[in-house]
N, C-alpha and C positions, 0 to 999 in steps of 0.2 A: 153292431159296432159297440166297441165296449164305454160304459157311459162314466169312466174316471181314465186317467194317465197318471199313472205314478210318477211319469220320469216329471211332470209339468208339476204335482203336486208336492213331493220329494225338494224339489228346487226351492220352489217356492215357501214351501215349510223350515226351509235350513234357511231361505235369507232372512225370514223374519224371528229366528230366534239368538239373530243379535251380532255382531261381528267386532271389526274392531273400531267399527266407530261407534258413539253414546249420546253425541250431542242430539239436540234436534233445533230443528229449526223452520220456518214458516217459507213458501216457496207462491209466490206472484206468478200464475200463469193463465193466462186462457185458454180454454176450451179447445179446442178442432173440431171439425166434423173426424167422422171413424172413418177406418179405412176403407179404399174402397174394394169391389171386387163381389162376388154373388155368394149369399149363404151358401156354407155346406149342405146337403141333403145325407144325412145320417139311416133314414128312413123313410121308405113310402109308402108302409102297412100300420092303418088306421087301426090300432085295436082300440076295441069296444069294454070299459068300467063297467064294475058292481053295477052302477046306477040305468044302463043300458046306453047310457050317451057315447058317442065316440071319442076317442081321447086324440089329443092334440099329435100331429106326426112331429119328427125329433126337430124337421125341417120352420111347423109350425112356431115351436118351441123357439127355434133360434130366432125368426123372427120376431117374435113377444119380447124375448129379452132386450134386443137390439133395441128397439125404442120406446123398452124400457128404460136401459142404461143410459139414451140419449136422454131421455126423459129429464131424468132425475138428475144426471149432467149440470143440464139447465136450469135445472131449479137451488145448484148448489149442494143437493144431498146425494155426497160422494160416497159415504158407505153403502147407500141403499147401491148408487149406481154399480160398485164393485159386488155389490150383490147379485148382481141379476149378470154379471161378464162373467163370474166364477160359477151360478150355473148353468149358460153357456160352453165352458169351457170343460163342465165335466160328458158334455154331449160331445161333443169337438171339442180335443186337446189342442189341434192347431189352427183351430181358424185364427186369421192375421188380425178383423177385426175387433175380437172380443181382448183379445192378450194387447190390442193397442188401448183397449177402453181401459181393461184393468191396470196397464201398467201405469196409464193416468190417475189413474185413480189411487194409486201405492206413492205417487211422487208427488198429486197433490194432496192426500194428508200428511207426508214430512216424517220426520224423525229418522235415524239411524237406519231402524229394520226394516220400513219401509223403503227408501229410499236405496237400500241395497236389492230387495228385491225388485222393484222397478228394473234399475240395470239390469236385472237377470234373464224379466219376462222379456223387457227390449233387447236383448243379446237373441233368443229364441225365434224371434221372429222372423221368418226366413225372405220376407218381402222388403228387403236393406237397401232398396233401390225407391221405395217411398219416402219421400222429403219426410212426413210426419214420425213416422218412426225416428230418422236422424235427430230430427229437433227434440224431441220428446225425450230420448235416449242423452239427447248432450244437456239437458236440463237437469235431467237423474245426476249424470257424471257430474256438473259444475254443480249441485248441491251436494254431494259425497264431497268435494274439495272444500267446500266454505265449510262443514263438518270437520274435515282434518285440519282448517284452518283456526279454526275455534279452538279445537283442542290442544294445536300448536302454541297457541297464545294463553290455553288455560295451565299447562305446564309450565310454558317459561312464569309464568307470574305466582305461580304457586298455587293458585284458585282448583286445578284440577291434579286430584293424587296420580302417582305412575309408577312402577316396581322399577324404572329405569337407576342405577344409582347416578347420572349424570342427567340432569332436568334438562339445562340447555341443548345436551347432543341429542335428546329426545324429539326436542322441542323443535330443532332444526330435522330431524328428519320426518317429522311429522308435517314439516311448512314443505316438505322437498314431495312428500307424496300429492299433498293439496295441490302444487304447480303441474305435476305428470298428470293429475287429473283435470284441472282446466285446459291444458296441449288437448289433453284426449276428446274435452269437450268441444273445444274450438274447432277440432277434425270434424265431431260430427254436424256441428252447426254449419260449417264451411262445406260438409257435403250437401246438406239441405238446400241451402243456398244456389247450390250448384246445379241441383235437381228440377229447384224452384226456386230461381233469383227473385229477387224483391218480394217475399213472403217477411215480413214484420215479426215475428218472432223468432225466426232464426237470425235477423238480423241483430234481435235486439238480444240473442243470446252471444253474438259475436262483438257487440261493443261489450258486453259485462265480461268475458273471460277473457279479452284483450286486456282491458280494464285490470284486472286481478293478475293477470302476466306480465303489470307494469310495462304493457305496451301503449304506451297515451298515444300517442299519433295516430295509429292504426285505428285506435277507441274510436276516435274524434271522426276520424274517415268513416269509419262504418255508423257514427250516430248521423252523420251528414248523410247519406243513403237511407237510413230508417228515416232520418226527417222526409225525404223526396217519396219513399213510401208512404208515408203516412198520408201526405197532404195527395197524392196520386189517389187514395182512398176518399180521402174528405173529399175532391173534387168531382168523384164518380157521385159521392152522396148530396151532395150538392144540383146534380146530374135529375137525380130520381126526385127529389124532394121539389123540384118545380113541373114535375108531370100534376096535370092539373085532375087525372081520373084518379089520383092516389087515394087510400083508403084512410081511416084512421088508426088503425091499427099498426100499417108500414111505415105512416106518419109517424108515429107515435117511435116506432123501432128506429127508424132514421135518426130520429133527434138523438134518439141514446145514444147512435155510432158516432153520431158528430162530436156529440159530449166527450165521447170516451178517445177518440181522434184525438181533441183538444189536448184531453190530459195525460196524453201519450205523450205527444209534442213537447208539453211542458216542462215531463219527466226526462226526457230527450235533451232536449238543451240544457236545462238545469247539470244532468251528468257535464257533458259536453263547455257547460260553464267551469265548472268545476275543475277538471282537467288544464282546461286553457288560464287558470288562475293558477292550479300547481305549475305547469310550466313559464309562468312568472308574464303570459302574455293578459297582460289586465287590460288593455281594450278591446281584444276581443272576446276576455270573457264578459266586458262590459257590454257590449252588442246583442250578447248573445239574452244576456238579462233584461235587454229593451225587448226582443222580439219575443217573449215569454211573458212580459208588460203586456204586451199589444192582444196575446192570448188572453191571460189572465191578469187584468188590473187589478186587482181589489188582493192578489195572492203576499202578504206582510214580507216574507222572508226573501222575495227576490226584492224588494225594496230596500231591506236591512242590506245584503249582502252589496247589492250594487251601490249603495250608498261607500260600506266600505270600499269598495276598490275604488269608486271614484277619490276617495279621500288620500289613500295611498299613491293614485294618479296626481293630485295636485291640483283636483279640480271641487278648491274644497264649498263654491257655492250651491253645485250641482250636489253635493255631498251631502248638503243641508239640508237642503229639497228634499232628496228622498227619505234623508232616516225620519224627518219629518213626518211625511205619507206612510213610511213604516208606523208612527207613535201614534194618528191618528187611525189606521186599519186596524191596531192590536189594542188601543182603548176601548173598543167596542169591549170586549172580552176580557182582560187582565185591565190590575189594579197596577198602582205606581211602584209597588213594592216586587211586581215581577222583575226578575234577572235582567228579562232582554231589554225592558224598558226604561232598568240604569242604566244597561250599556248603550240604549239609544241617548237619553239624556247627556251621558257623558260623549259620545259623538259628539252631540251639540255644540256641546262646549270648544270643545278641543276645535271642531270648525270653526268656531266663531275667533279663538285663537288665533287661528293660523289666519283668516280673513282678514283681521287687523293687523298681525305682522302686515300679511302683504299690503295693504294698502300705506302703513307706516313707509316702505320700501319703496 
C-alpha cells in the first residue's frame, strides 16, 4: 500500500496556503470521541530492523497513533495531536477516523488557512452519515462566515484595505457570502441533529447560526432544547455521583462535568437573555437572568444587566437591589474609578430618582 496520497496531501497543501479569507479568529469547541468504525490493516508482514527487533505492522502503527491523537486531544496539545492523524494518514489516506481527528485539529487552531482546509478534510470524508463529521464540518463552515463577517465590517469601516473601487458593494458582498455560509452551516448542524437528536453541540451550533441569520425565535427554541439537554446530562451525572462504590478518580471527573454543565447553562441563557432583550420582551429576559442567579450567584454581570432591565421595567426598587449586589461582587476586584462601577453608581442615582418621583405621586 502506498504510504502517502497526493490527491489528500495536494488538497490539503493548497488550503493552507491561504485563500480569500485573512482573518483569524479563536473557535470554543469540545472534543468528541473519533469516529468510529475498525482500523485499516495496510499490512500483516512483520518486517524485521537493523537492530534485529521486529518493526511495528502498518496496522500496529495505526493503532499507536489513534491514542496517541486522543491522547494529546486531551491534554490540549493540538498540534502534537495533528501530528500523529497526518502520520496516520500517510499509511491510510482514507481512514474516516484520523481525517476526522485532523480536521479537528485544523478548525481548532483557527485562522483563515486552517479553517479552509478543515472544510476540505470534512468535505472528503466519505462516512456523511456520522452526526460527528456534520457538526465538525458546520463549525468549519460557521467559522469561514464569522471570517467573511470580520472582513465585511473591516472594509466597510476602512480598518481593512480591498482593490475593490466601491468599499460598501464590497463590503455587502462579502456580509452576503458570510450568511450562504451560516445557511450551509446550519444544513450541516441540522443534519447532525437529525442523525443524533439531543447531542449538545450540534445544538449549540444551531442556536449560534440561527443567531447570526438574525433568526432570534428560532435561536431562542433551539437554546430552550440545549437547556433540556444539558440538564438531561447533569441529571444522568447526578445519577452516577451517588453510587456509593464510585472511585476518586470518576469522582473527581464527575464534578468537572457538573461544573462544565453548569456553565454551559449559563452561557445558554445568558445568549437566550440577550435575544429576549433585543426583542424588547424584558421580563422574560428578566427570568431568564434569575435562573442563571440561581446557577451562578456571585456571577457581577447578570446582576448589572438585570438590574438594567428591571429599571427600564419600572421596577426601579428591585433595580436598586441588584446593581447594588452587582457593586459589591465587583469591589472585590475593581477600584471606584472603573467604568462599570460609574455606570453602577449612576444607576443608583437615577433609582433613587425615579423612587422619589414615585412615591411624591
Amino acid at each position: 500500500m502506498p504510504t502517502s496520497s497526493p490527491s489528500l496531501l495536494s488538497r490539503l497543501s493548497t488550503a493552507t496556503r491561504g485563500g480569500p479569507l485573512s482573518l483569524t479568529a479563536g473557535l470554543a469547541l469540545a472534543l468528541s470521541a473519533a469516529l468510529g468504525g475498525g482500523l485499516a490493516s495496510c499490512s500483516s508482514t512483520r518486517d524485521v530492523g537493523d537492530d534485529g527487533r521486529a518493526e511495528l505492522t502498518d496496522e500496529e502503527k495505526l493503532g499507536m497513533f489513534f491514542e496517541n491523537a486522543l491522547r494529546y486531544q486531551q491534554l490540549g496539545e493540538i498540534a502534537r495531536a495533528e501530528d500523529q492523524a497526518k502520520r496516520a494518514l500517510e499509511i491510510d489516506p482514507d481512514n474516516s477516523r484520523f481525517l476526522l481527528i485532523y480536521g479537528q485539529c485544523k478548525l481548532l487552531q483557527g485562522g483563515s488557512q486552517n479553517i479552509q482546509a478543515a472544510i476540505q478534510i470534512f468535505e472528503s470524508i466519505e462516512e456523511k452519515d456520522d452526526y460527528r463529521v456534520q457538526m465538525f464540518w458546520g463549525a468549519a463552515v460557521e467559522r469561514a462566515g464569522v471570517l467573511y463577517d470580520e472582513a465585511a465590517a473591516g472594509v466597510r469601516d476602512g480598518s481593512r484595505t480591498t482593490s475593490a473601487p466601491d468599499r460598501g458593494r464590497r463590503a455587502d458582498e462579502l456580509q452576503a457570502e458570510a450568511r450562504t455560509l451560516w445557511a450551509e452551516a446550519k444544513a450541516h448542524f441540522s443534519k447532525s441533529r437529525e442523525i443524533y437528536p439531543g447531542e449538545p453541540q450540534s445544538l449549540g451550533g444551531l442556536v449560534r447560526t440561527t443567531a447570526l441569520l438574525g433568526e432570534m425565535e428560532e435561536s431562542i427554541a433551539f437554546g430552550r432544547e440545549l437547556i433540556e439537554s444539558i440538564r438531561g446530562s447533569q441529571r444522568l451525572v447526578m445519577i452516577q455521583l451517588e453510587d456509593e462504590g464510585i472511585d476518586a478518580e470518576k469522582e473527581t471527573k464527575l464534578f468537572e462535568n457538573q461544573r462544565s454543565n453548569r456553565e454551559f447553562e449559563v452561557k445558554t441563557r445568558l445568549h437566550i437573555a440577550f435575544l429576549e432583550e433585543e426583542l424588547g420582551r424584558y421580563t422574560q429576559a428578566v427570568t431568564e437572568f434569575d435562573e442563571i442567579l440561581v446557577l451562578q450567584p456571585d456571577l457581577p454581570e447578570a446582576h448589572s444587566l438585570k438590574a438594567q432591565l428591571l429599571f427600564d421595567l419600572g421596577e426601579f426598587v428591585k433595580a436598586r437591589t441588584s446593581i447594588e449586589r452587582f457593586i459589591a461582587l465587583r469591589a472585590r476586584t475593581a477600584s471606584f474609578e472603573d467604568p462599570d462601577i460609574r455606570k453602577a453608581y449612576d444607576l443608583i442615582e437615577r433609582c433613587d430618582r425615579a423612587i422619589s418621583t414615585s412615591n411624591q405621586g
